[in-house]
C-alpha positions, 0 to 999 in steps of 0.5 A: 632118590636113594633107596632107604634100607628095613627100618630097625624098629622097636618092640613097641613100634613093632607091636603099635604098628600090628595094633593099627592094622588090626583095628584098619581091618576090623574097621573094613570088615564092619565097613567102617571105611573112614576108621579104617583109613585112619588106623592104616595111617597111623600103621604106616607113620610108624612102619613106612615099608609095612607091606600090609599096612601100605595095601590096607590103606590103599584098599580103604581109600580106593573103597571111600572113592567108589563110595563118593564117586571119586579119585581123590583117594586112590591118587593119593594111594598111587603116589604113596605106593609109588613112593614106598617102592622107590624107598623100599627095595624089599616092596618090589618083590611083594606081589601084593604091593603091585596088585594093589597098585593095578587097582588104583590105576584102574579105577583112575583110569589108567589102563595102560600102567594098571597092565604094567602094573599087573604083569610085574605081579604076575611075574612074581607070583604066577600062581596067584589067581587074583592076579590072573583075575585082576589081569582079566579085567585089565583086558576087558577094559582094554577092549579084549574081551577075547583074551579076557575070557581066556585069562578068566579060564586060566584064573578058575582052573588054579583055584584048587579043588577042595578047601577054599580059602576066603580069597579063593571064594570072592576070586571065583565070585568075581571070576564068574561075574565077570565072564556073566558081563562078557557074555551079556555083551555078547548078547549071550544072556542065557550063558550070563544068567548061569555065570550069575547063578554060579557066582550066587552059589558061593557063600555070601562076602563079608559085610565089606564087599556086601555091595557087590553081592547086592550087585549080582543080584541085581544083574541075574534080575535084569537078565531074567527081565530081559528073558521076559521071565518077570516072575523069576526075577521078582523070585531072585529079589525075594531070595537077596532080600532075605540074605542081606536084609533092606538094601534099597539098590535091592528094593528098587529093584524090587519095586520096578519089578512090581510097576509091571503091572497095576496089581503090584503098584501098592507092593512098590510103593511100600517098598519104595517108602522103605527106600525114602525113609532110609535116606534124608527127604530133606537132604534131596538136592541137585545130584542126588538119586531121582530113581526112588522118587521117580519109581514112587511117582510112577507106582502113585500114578496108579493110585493117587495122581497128586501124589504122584505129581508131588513125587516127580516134582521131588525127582526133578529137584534131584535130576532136572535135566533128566529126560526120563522124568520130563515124559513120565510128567508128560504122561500125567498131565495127558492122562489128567487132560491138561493139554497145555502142562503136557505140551511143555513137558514133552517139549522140555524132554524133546530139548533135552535129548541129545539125538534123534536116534534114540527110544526117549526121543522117538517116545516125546514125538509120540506123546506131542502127536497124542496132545495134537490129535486132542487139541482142535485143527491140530490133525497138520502137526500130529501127522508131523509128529507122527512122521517124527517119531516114525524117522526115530524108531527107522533110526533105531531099527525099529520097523515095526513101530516106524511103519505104524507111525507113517500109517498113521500120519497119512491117516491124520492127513487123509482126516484133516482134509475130510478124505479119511474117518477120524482116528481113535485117541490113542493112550499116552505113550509110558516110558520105555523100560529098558531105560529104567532097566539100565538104571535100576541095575546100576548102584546109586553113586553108579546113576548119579555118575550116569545122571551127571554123564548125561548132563555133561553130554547135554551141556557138552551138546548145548556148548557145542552147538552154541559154538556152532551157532556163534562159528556160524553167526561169525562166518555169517558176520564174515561173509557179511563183512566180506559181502560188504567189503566186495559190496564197498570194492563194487561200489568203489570200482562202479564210482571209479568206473563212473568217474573213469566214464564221466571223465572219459565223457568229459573228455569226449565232451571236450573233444567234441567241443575241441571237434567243433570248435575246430569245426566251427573255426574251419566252418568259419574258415571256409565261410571267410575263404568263401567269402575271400573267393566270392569277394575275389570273385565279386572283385574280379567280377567288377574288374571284369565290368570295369574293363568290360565298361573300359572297353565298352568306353574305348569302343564308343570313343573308338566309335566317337572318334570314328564317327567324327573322323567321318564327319570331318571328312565327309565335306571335303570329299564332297567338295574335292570333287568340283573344286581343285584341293587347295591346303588350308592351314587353319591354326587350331582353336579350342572349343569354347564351351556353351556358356548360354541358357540350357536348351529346353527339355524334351525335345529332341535333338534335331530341335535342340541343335540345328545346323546350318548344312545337315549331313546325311547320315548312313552315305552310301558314298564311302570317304575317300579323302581325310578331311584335315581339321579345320582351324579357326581365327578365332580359337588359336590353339595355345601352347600348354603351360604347365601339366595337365590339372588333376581330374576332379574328385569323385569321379569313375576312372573312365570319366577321368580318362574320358575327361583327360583325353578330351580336356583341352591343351590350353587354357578355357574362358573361365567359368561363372557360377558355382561348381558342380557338387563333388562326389557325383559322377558325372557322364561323359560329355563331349563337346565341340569346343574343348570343355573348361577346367575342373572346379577350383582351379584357375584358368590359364592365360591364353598366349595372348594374354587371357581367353579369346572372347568377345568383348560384347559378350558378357560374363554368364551369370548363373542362378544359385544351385544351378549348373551351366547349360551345356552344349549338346554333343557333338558327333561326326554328323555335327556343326557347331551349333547356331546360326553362326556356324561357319562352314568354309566356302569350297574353293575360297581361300580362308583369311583369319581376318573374315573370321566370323566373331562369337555372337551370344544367342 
């Protein structure tokens, strides 16, 4: 942007605009500030580059900001000035210009180009000694309270020594009020309440900067209170009464001053009632001023306690979030003895402080152990309260009020458990001084700011701890969550597991089964194995009875043989002793089998058979010749035919061979009568004459043309079911059996013509 040369004005313009500033600093001296504002204004539309105009209008708006409590004004102030300088270049050496640009920027609260600002100045005018004094405040609201009180010597040293000018009086009044606040600070109140003195001693502001002087006032009470000297604090009010008249920050100051003790309480009230009366009751309203209403309530307290119920209830229209009233209500409900209204209020004034460490926490815990020693089987929680407002006074550093209250909460405990005397009530606790002290010092927009501060510190806390709350109940939720989700994994990973287990017992299980089946099958295996070998075994076994009784056949036929061999022999040993051997040749015959009537049973076998010459049996005499086989006439050996007929169905083995071995080389007499049933063995039988064919097969024809038989002898005839009688066995002892045996006479000669025919028993 560039930079505008002076504006060329006319006469009429020049002399408008002198007109406007006078009228914005008649305006200011009345302290008609938004007049003033308004002339300034109407100065400036007509001179832009008007350095007196430009700082008029900035004071006048920075003073209606202090008077509302806000920075609308002096923001606009900045940007103005800031403007100007830009387009003027002759603003830029006027010292005055940054002076007041330092102001505005303190009172936004910015400190850092308020010092920037302020050097420039001090650069232009070194001299100046409000520039040094605005220089020292910048550096006390920097922290450096050092170099502050530095630049504040080096400010009143330039103040000249004779004559003061106007200025010169409110630098050096400010100059010494602000080395009052430092030495306050550092705890140097006997230093600060003789700065305050000095600055007194000056001749009154104008009517513009009154509140200040209102202000000082103020402060050298306060210090003199803290000095315990009450009477001289009440004096210095008298003394500022008197000069400005009713100023009610003044009044107010007054009547606290007076509530110190009972005698002034009707003093305050008619000092407070000034202090209402000069502002709207019915313009009372959320953020307004509670102290007068307050201090009116406490000096009624005295008096006239409905009254004074009525006044707190209008304090808490103003300041409803201000512990100080809470406990003042507390109070008189305790002292009207209403136990349940003081419960509740000490209880509101506990939720609205923002600490523990603090006077107006420690003075709520002590008013709930007055309301709990009054109230029946409450002694537990007015120890607990007394343990309270102990931990709050040790907080704050106060001994000797913490070792009190723990003395006293053993006593309460020591009482409640019949150990110990009951304790004597105690009076309610009054609100702490100093809490008001601080307030009272303070300008009425100043404690409406404090009172608004605190709120927002309060609701500040409230949104901080519902954020925690709410950041706790999320990580709760999340931990929960999280509890939930390893909870489900858990879950999850255990049904898995027992998925993972029953499959792996399944599995077991199916290989426990696949293990005994296959135990089974080689149980099974092994039993048909067993069963094989024992059947092997079985079978060898009967192979082995089989050729055992085999060899037990041969052996008899062997014996058999042998014995019939003997027999044969026998007689023509005996024989070839006496008479000369002569060879017989006898053709051989078959045996004809017995085809007569069985032999009786029972009998024995000498009964059964008898022979015409018994042999001895057991002969001593051994056999020295073979006996040849004696062939008879009658039974010619025929010559075989065709091949031997099969052995009969049914029967063992070794009666088939038997049967086979003796079976005759020709044909047998047929046979009458019905077969023997099949499927029977039958025992080997051996007979003299060979034995018939087997059942079912013809005979076969004798060489001569049929079996050799008698003609008288007829066909056997056998009963139904029965068997043909058979002829007992023969042996080697044996002879044919009946009376027609023929046994060759020894030394004759045998014809086959003498044969002796076959009779029929």
């Amino acid at each position: 942007m560039t930079k505008s040369p002076i504006l060329k004005m006319s006469t009429y313009d020049a002399a408008a605009t002198e007109t406007w500033i006078k009228c914005g600093e008649c305006a200011t001296t009345l302290g008609l500030i938004v007049p003033a504002i308004k002339s300034f204004e109407s100065a400036v539309n007509r001179d832009p580059s008007n350095p007196t105009a430009l700082i008029g209008l900035s004071s006048a708006l920075r003073l209606n900001d202090i008077s509302l409590n806000e920075t609308i004004g002096s923001q606009s102030a900045i940007e103005k000035l800031n403007k100007s300088l830009e387009s003027f270049p002759n603003l830029l050496k006027q010292a005055n210009i940054f002076k007041e640009l330092c102001e505005c920027y303190l009172l936004v609260g910015l400190n850092d180009q308020a010092y920037q600002a302020i050097q420039s100045g001090v650069n232009l005018a070194p001299q100046d000694p409000s520039l040094w004094l605005l220089m020292a405040q910048t550096l006390i609201r920097a922290g450096a309270r050092s170099h502050a009180t530095g630049t504040l010597a080096h400010c009143l040293s330039l103040l000249p020594d004779g004559k003061f000018s106007p200025s010169d009086i409110e630098t050096a009044r400010a100059a010494h009020a602000e080395l009052a606040a430092i030495s306050a600070a550092d705890g140097n109140i006997e230093l600060s309440i003789k700065e305050l003195r000095a600055s007194l001693e000056l001749p009154p502001p104008p009517l513009s900067r009154m509140d200040e002087y209102v202000a000082l006032i103020c402060a050298l009470a306060t210090a003199l209170e803290r000095e315990n000297d009450i009477p001289g604090a009440t004096k210095v009010c008298e003394d500022g009464e008197m000069v400005v008249g009713n100023s009610p920050r003044l009044l107010m100051a007054h009547a606290y001053l007076l509530l110190y003790s009972k005698n002034g309480a009707e003093q305050a009230i008619n000092l407070l009632t000034k202090v209402v009366n000069l502002e709207n009751e019915s313009a009372t309203q959320e953020g307004s001023d509670f102290l007068p209403w307050y201090l009116l309530g406490k000096a009624y307290s005295y008096l006239d306690p409905r009254a004074a119920y009525d006044c707190y209830q209008v304090a808490l229209r103003c300041a409803s979030n201000c512990s100080i009233i809470w406990l003042a209500v507390g109070k008189l409900y305790l002292e009207l003895k209403q136990l349940k209204d003081a419960l509740e209020a000490y209880s509101q004034a506990l939720k609205l402080q923002i600490g523990d460490g603090s006077h107006g926490t420690a003075t709520a815990w002590d008013g709930l152990s007055c309301v709990y020693e009054r109230c029946e089987d409450q002694l537990m929680d007015a120890s607990d309260a007394c343990n309270r407002a102990a931990a709050c006074f040790k907080a704050i550093g106060d001994v000797k009020n913490s070792q009190f209250f723990e003395e006293r909460a053993n006593a309460l405990i020591k009482a409640s458990k019949k150990e110990g005397p009951m304790l004597d009530l105690r009076e309610p606790p009054d609100v702490p001084t100093f809490l008001i002290t601080e307030l009272v010092a303070l300008a009425p927009n100043e404690r409406i700011s404090y009172t608004q501060q605190q709120l927002q510190a309060q609701q500040q806390a409230q949104e901080q701890a519902q954020e925690q709350a709410q950041l706790q109940a999320q990580q709760q939720a999340q931990l929960q969550a999280q509890q939930q989700a390893q909870a489900q994994a858990q879950a999850q990973a255990q049904a898995q597991a027992q998925a993972q287990a029953q499959a792996q017992a399944q599995a077991q299980a199916q290989a426990q089964a696949q293990a005994q089946a296959q135990a089974q099958a080689q149980a099974q295996a092994q039993a048909q194995a067993q069963a094989q070998a024992q059947a092997q075994a079985q079978a060898q076994a009967q192979a082995q009875a089989q050729a055992q009784a085999q060899a037990q056949q041969q052996q008899q036929q062997q014996a058999q043989q042998q014995q019939q061999q003997q027999h044969h022999h026998h007689p023509s040993q005996d024989t070839s002793r006496n008479s000369p051997q002569v060879p017989i040749h006898t053709p051989q015959q078959q045996a004809i089998q017995y085809q007569g009537p069985p032999p009786p049973q029972g009998q024995p076998p000498q009964q059964q058979q008898s022979y015409l010459y018994p042999m001895q049996k057991n002969s001593p005499r051994p056999p020295q010749l073979a006996t040849p086989q004696i062939q008879h006439a009658w039974s010619p050996q025929p010559q075989q035919q065709g091949p031997p007929p099969p052995p009969p169905q049914g029967q063992p083995p070794q009666q088939q061979q038997q049967q086979q071995q003796q079976q005759p080389q020709g044909p047998s007499p047929q046979q009458q009568g019905p077969p023997p049933p099949q499927g029977q063995p039958q025992p080997p039988q051996q007979y003299f004459y060979p034995p018939p064919p087997p059942q079912g097969q013809p005979s076969q024809g004798q060489p001569n043309g049929g079996p050799h038989r008698s003609p008288m002898n007829p066909t056997q005839i056998i009963p139904a079911g029965a068997t043909p009688y058979q002829m007992g066995p023969g042996g080697p002892n044996s002879v044919p059996p009946g009376y027609y045996g023929y046994v060759p006479i020894p030394g004759g000669v045998h014809n086959s013509q003498y044969t002796s025919p076959t009779w029929r028993r």
